[in-house]
C-alpha positions in Angstrom: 62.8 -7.9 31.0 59.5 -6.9 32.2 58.6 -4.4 29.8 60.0 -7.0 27.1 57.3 -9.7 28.2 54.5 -7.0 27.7 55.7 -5.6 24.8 55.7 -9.3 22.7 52.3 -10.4 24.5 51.1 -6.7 23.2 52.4 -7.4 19.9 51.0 -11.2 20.1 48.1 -10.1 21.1 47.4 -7.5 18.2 48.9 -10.0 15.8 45.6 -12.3 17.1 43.2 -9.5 16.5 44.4 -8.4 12.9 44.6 -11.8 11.9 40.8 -13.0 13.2 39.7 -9.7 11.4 41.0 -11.0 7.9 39.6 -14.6 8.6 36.0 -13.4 9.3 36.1 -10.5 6.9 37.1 -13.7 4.1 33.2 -14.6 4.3 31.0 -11.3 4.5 27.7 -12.9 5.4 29.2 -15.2 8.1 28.2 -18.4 7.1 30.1 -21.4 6.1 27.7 -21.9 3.3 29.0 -21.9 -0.1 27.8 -19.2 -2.5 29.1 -19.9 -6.0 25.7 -21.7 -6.8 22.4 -20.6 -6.3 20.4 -22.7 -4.4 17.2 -24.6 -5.7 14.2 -23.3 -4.9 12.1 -25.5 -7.9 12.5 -26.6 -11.0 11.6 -27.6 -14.4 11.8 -30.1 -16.5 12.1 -29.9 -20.6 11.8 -32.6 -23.0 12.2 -31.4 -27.1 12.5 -28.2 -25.3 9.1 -27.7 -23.9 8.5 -27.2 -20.2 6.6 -30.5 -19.1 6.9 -30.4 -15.6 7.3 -27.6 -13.2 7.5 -26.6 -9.9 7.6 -23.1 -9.4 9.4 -21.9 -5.9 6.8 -22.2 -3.1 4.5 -24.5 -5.7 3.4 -28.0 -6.0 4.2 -29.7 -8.9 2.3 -29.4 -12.2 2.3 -32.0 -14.8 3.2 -35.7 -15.4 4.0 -38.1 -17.7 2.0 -41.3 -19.1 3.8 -44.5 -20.3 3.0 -47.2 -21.7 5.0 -50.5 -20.6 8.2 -50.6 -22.7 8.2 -47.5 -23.2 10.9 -44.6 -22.8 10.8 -40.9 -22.8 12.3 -38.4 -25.0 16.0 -36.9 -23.1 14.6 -35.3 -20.1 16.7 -32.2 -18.9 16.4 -30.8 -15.6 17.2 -27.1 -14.6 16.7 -26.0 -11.2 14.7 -22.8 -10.5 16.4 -20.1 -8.0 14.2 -18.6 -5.4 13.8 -15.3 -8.3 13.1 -18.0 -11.0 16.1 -18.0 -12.6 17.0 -21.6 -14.2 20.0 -22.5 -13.7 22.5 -26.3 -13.4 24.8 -26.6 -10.8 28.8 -26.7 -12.9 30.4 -27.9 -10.0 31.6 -31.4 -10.6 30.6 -32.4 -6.9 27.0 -32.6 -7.9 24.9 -35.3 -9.5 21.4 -35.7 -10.1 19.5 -38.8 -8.9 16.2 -40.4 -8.0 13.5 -42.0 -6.3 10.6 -44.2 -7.1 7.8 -44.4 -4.1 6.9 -47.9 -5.8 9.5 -50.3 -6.9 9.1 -52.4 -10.4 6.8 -49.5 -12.6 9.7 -46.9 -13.8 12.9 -46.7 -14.0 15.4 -43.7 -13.7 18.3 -44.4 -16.7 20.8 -41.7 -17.4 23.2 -42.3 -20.0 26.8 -40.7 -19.9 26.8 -39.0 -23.2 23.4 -37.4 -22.4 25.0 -34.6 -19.4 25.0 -35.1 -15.9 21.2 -33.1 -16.1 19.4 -35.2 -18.5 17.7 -38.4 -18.2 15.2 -41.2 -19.8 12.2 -42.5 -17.6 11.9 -46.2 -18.8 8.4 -48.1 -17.9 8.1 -51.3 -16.7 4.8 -52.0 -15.5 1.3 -50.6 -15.6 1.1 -48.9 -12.2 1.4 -45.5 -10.7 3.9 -44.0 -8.6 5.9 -40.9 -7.6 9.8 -40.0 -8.7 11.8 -37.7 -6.6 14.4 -36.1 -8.3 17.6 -35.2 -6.0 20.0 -32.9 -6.2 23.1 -34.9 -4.9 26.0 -33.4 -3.4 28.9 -34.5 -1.7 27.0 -38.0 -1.1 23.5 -36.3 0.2 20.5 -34.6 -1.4 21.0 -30.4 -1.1 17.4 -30.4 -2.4 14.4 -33.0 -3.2 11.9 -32.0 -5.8 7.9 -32.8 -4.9 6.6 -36.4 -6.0 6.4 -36.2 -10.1 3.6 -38.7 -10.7 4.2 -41.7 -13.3 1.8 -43.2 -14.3 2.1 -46.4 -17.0 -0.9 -47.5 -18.4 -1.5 -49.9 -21.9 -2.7 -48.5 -24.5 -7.0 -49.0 -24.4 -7.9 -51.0 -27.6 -11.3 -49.9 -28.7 -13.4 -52.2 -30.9 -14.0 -50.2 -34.4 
């Protein structure tokens, strides 16, 4: 009976060990961290397919865009910029892109369905200047924040001929 309790707690034992072995061999680098996306290092963003504002990984932001009240932008499409700069848009349909104004009442953030989850308008509201941060959403919180994109809206200056 004796050498039956040591034989099954052998054999439960080594049953532990292979099974722990497969488990942490499932994820190579050992971190819980999901790796069938890249992860944003920058980004840029194209409207009529021209690069109009970037920031570049480990750079500030260059570039920004000028309203007039009333006014609305071209289709704005985002694509995030890996650490190699690589472009690249999340496909998983757990993430969204949304944003930010640092001053309420002067832009607006509209994205409209048949656009793509990455595109977007900027609509103006008021002459003013603020900052837009663009967020990479996720499960309900921001995986990465781009730098302040400066807004500014301004009327058009009517010169006397």
């Amino acid at each position: 009976m004796k050498k039956s309790f040591i034989y099954s707690a052998k054999t439960a034992l080594t049953l532990l060990l292979v099974t722990g072995l497969f488990i942490s061999c499932d994820n190579a680098t050992g971190d819980d961290h999901d790796d069938d996306h890249a992860e944003p290092a920058g980004f840029v963003l194209k409207m009529n397919g021209a690069d109009v504002i970037t920031q570049l990984p480990g750079g500030n932001v260059t570039g920004e865009f000028e309203l007039e009240p009333g006014e609305e932008t071209p289709l704005i499409t985002i694509y995030f910029l890996a650490e190699d700069g690589d472009e690249f848009q999340p496909d998983e349909p757990e993430f969204s892109l949304a944003a930010e104004f640092e001053t309420d009442g002067i832009a607006e953030f509209e994205q409209h369905e048949e656009d793509g989850k990455w595109s977007f308008h900027i609509h103006a509201e008021a002459e003013g200047i603020t900052d837009m941060t663009l967020m990479l959403m996720h499960n309900g919180h921001s995986d990465f924040n781009t730098q302040g994109i400066h807004v500014h809206v301004e009327a058009a200056s009517t010169q006397p001929n």
